[in-house]
LOKOL-460675 format. One record per residue (C-alpha): residue number from 1; residue in three letters; x, y, z. Coordinates in Angstrom, 3 decimals, always signed. Layout:
<recs>
REC num residuo     east    north       up
REC NUM     ALA        X        Y        Z
...
</recs>
This chain:
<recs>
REC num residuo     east    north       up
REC   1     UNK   +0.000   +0.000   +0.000
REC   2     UNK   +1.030   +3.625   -0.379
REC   3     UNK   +0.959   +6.040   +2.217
REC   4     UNK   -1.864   +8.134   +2.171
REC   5     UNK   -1.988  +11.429   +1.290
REC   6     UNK   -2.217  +14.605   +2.679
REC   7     UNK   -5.580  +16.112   +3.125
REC   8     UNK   -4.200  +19.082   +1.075
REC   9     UNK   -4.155  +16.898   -2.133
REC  10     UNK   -6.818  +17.600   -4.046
REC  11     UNK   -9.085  +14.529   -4.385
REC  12     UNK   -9.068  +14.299   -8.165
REC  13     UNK   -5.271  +13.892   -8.127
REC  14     UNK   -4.673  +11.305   -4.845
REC  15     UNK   -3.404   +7.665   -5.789
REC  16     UNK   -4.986   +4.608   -6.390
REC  17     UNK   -4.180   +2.205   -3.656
REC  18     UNK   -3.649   -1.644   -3.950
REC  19     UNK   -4.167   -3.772   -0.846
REC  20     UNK   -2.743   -6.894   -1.166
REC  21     UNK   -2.990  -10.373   +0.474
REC  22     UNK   +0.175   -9.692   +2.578
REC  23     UNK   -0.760   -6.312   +3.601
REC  24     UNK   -4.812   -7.039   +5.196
REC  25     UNK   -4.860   -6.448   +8.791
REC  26     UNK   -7.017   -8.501  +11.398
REC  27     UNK   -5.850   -5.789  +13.833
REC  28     UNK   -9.513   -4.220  +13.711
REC  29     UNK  -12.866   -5.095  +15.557
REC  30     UNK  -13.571   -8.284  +16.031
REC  31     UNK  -16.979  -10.316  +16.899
REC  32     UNK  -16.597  -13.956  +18.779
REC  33     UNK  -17.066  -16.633  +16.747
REC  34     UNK  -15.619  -14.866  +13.472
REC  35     UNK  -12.557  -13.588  +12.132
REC  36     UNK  -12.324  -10.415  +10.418
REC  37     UNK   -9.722   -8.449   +8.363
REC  38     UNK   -9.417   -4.992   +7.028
REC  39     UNK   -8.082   -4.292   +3.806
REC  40     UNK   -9.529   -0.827   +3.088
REC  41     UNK   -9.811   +2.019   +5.609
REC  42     UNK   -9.352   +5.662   +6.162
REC  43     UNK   -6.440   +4.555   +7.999
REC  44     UNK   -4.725   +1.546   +5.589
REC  45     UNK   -5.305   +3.691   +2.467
REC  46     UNK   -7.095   +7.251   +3.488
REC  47     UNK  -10.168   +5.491   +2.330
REC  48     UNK  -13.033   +8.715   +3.785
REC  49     UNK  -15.731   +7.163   +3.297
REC  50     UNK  -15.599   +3.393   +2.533
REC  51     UNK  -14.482   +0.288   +4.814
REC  52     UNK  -13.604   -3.266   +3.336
REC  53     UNK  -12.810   -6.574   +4.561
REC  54     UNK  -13.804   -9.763   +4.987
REC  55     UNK  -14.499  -12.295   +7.691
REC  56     UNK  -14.554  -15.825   +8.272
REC  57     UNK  -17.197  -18.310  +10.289
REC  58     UNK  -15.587  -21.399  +10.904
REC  59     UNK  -18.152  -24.293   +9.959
REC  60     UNK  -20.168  -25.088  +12.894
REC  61     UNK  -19.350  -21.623  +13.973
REC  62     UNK  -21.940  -19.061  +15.228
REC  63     UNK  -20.678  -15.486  +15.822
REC  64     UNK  -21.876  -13.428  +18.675
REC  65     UNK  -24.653  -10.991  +17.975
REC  66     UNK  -24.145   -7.267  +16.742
REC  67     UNK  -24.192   -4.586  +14.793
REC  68     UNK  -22.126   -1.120  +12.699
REC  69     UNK  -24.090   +1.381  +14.175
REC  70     UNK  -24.948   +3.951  +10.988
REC  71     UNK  -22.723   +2.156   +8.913
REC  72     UNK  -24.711   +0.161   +6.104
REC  73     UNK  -22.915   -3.043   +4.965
REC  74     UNK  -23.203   -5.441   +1.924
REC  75     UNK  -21.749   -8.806   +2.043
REC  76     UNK  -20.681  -11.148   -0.708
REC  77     UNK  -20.814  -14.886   -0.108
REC  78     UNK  -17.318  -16.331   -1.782
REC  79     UNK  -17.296  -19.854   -0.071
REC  80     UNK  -19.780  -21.763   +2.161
REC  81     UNK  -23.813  -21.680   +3.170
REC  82     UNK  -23.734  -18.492   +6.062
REC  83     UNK  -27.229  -17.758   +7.708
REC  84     UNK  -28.048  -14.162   +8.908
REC  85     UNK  -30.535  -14.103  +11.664
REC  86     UNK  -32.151  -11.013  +12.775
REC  87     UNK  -35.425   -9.587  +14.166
REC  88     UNK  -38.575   -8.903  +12.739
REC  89     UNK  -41.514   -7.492  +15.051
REC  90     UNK  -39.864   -9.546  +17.884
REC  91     UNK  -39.019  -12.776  +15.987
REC  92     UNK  -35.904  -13.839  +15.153
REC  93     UNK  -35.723  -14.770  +11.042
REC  94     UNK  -33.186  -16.091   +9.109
REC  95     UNK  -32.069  -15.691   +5.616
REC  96     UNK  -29.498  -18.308   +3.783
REC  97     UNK  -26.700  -17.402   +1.736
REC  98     UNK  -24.530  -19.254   -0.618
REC  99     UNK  -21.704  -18.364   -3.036
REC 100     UNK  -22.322  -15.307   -5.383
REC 101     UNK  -24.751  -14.260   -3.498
REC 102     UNK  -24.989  -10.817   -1.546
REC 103     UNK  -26.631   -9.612   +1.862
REC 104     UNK  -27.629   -6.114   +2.508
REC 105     UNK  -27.449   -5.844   +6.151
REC 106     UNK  -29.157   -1.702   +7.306
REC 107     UNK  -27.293   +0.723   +9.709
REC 108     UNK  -27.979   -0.243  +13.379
REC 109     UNK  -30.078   -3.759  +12.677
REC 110     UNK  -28.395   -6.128  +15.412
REC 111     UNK  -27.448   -9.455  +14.103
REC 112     UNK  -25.709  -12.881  +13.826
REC 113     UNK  -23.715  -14.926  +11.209
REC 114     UNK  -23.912  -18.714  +11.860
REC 115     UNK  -22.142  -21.447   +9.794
REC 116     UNK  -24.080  -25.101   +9.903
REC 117     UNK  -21.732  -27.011   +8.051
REC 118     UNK  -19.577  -29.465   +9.239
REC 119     UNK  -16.984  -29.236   +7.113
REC 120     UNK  -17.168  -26.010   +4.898
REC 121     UNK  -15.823  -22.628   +6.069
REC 122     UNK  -17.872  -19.681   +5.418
REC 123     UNK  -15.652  -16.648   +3.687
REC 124     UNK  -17.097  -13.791   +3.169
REC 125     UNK  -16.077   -9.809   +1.529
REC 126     UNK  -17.804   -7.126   +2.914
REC 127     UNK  -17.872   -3.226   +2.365
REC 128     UNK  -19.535   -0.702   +4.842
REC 129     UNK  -20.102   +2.912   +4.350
REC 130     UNK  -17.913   +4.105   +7.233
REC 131     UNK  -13.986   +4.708   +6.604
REC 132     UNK  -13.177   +2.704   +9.657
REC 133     UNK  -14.811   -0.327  +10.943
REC 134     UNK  -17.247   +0.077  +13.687
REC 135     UNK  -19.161   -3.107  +15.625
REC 136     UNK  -21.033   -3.251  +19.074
REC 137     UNK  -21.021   -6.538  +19.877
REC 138     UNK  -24.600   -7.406  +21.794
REC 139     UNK  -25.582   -9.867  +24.434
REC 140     UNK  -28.273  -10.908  +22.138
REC 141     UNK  -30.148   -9.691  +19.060
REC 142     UNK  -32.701   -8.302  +21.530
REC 143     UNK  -30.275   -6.066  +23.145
REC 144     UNK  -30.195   -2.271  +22.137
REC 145     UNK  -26.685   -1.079  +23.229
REC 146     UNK  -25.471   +1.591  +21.211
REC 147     UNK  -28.406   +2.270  +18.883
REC 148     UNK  -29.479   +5.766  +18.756
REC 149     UNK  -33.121   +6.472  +19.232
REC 150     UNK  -33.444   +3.067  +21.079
REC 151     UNK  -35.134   +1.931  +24.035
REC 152     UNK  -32.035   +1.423  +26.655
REC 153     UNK  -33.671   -1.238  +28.602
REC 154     UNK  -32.361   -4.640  +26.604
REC 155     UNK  -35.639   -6.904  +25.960
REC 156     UNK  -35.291  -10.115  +27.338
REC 157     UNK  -34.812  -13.214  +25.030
</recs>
């Protein structure tokens, strides 16, 4: 990667920025039962207004509930069968995933990534529209910790 630039540079003449395989960094927020890696941020490449990574799940995996507070994310499924489970009106849905496929997850929407399979990891890419990577990790998907707006009292499972 280059350095970035200074914020003098006018934005029609700053660099394009490769991130390669060697230079992603799992140094950044983390959920348990995933893995995640950054490979473009305002700080790896002066990204203002973009984040990019990926994340694994482990099969038989299920990561912890949470969300990106007003960052919105999409998610492209490269390997593996992820679920995404979530609330609707007070019930918990799920929606599958395979390869090729992409997920829309909205600002502030708790949820959970869980891989069933046995033997299959689930690898994901995803892109958020935040320059660095933000996650509140929850106690559950009923939990409302660090949503704006949102009734501070957790609901109960």
């Amino acid at each position: 990667m280059s350095t970035t630039p200074p914020e003098t540079t006018p934005f029609w003449r700053r660099p394009l920025v490769v991130s390669s395989r060697a230079e992603r960094c799992d140094d950044t927020l983390q959920t348990p039962g995933m893995r995640r890696f950054a490979a473009i941020s305002g700080g790896l490449t002066g990204s203002r207004g973009l984040w990019m990574g990926g994340n694994t799940v482990k099969a038989g995996e299920t990561s912890g509930a949470h969300h990106h507070g007003p960052a919105e994310s999409g998610i492209y499924i490269v390997s593996g069968h992820p679920t995404f489970s979530f609330l609707v009106d007070g019930d918990e849905v799920t929606v599958e995933a395979g390869p090729g496929d992409f997920v829309y997850v909205p600002a502030w929407v708790p949820h959970r990534e869980d891989n069933l399979s046995t033997d299959e990891d689930a690898v994901v890419v995803l892109a958020r529209t935040t320059p660095e990577e933000i996650v509140v990790n929850l106690d559950s998907l009923w939990a409302t910790d660090g949503i704006e707006g949102a009734d501070e009292a957790p609901r109960s499972a």
